[in-house]
N, C-alpha and C positions, 0 to 999 in steps of 0.2 A: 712427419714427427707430430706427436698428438701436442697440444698446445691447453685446451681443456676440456677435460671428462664432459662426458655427456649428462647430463642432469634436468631435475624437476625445479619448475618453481611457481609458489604460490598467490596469484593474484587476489587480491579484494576489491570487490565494485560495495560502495554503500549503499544503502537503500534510500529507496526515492519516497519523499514524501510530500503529499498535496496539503491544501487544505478544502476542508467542507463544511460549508454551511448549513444549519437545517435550525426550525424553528421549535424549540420544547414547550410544552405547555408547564408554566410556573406557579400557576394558581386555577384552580376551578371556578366552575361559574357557579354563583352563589344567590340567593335567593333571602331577602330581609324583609323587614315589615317595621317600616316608623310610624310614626304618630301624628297625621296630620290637624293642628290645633283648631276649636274649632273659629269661627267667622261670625263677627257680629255689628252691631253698628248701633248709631246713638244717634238716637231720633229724637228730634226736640219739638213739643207742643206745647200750644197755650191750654192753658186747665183754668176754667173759673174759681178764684179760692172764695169770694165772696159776693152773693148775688144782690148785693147793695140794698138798698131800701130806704126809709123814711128814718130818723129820729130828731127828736127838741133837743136845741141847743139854746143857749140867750145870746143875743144880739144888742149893740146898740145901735140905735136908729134914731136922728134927729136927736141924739142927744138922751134919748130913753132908751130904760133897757125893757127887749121886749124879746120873750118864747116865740121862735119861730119855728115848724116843721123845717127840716134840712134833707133835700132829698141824696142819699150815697149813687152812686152810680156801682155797676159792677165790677168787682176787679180779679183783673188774670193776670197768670204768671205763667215765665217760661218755665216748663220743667223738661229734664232731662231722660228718657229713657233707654235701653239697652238690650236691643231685640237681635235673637241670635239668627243671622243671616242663613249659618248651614253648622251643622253640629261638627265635632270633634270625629274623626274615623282615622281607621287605620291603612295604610296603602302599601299596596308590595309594590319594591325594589331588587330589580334583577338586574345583578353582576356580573357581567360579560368575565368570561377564561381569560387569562391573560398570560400572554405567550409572550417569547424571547429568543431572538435569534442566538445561536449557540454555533462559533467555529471551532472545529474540532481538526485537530493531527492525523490524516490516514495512509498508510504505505499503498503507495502507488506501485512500487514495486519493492520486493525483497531483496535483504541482501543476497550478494553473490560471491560466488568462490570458485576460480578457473583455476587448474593443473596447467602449468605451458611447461612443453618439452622442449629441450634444446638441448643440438647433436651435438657432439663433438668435433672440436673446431683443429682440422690438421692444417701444417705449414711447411713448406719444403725447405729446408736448409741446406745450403750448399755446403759440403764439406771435404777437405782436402783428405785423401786416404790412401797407406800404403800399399799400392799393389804387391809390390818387390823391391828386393832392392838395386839399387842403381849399379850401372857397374860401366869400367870405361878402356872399353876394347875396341877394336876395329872388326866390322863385318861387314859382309860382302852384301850388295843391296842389287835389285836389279832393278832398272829399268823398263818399263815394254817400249819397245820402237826407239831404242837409241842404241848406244855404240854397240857391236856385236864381238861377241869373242869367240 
């Protein structure tokens, strides 16, 4: 006795997905040019302001007042100067690319789509059935190897 029809039916496998790494370049290499200031320093000298010499002044001396020569000495000063060590120039500055790891979603495998068939499933049932009908007579039966008539 059929129990269920034979039939298709449809599986789905998902898709398989990794990840992957790889590195993209996010800026290029760049190339500039600043301004290096320039260098200088400050040197300090004595400079003669005055080469001294001779002048009359009056003095008292003993009580008297008396023109005496008065000899000056020479006199220096510190001054300050500002001597530029290396001028002012310009210098290139190279910018290295700069890169970035980037993980990314890749199908390792696609999805999938099986067809499964399955037969049809029979089962035997016992069942009670009229041959004929009954009836309630006497009849004659034989036996092999028993009473003889």
């Amino acid at each position: 006795m059929l129990v269920s029809p034979a039939g298709q039916q449809v599986e789905y496998v998902p898709a398989i997905y990794g990840t992957r790494e790889r590195v993209v370049q996010i800026a290029p290499a760049r190339v500039s040019y600043e301004i290096v200031p320039a260098i200088s320093r400050t040197i300090y000298r004595m400079v003669k302001v005055d080469d001294g010499g001779d002048s009359w002044g009056w003095r008292v001396i003993n009580g008297r007042k008396v023109l005496c020569k008065i000899r000056h000495k020479a006199r220096y000063e510190r001054v300050a100067e500002t001597v530029m060590v290396q001028p002012e120039r310009q210098r290139r500055v190279v910018s290295p690319a700069e890169y970035e790891s980037v993980a990314e979603e890749v199908p390792v495998q696609p999805e999938q789509r099986r067809i499964v068939n399955f037969p049809a499933s029979y089962q035997t049932v016992a069942r009670r059935v009229l041959v004929r009908e009954g009836s309630s007579r006497w009849r004659q039966v034989r036996i092999p190897r028993h009473c003889r008539f």
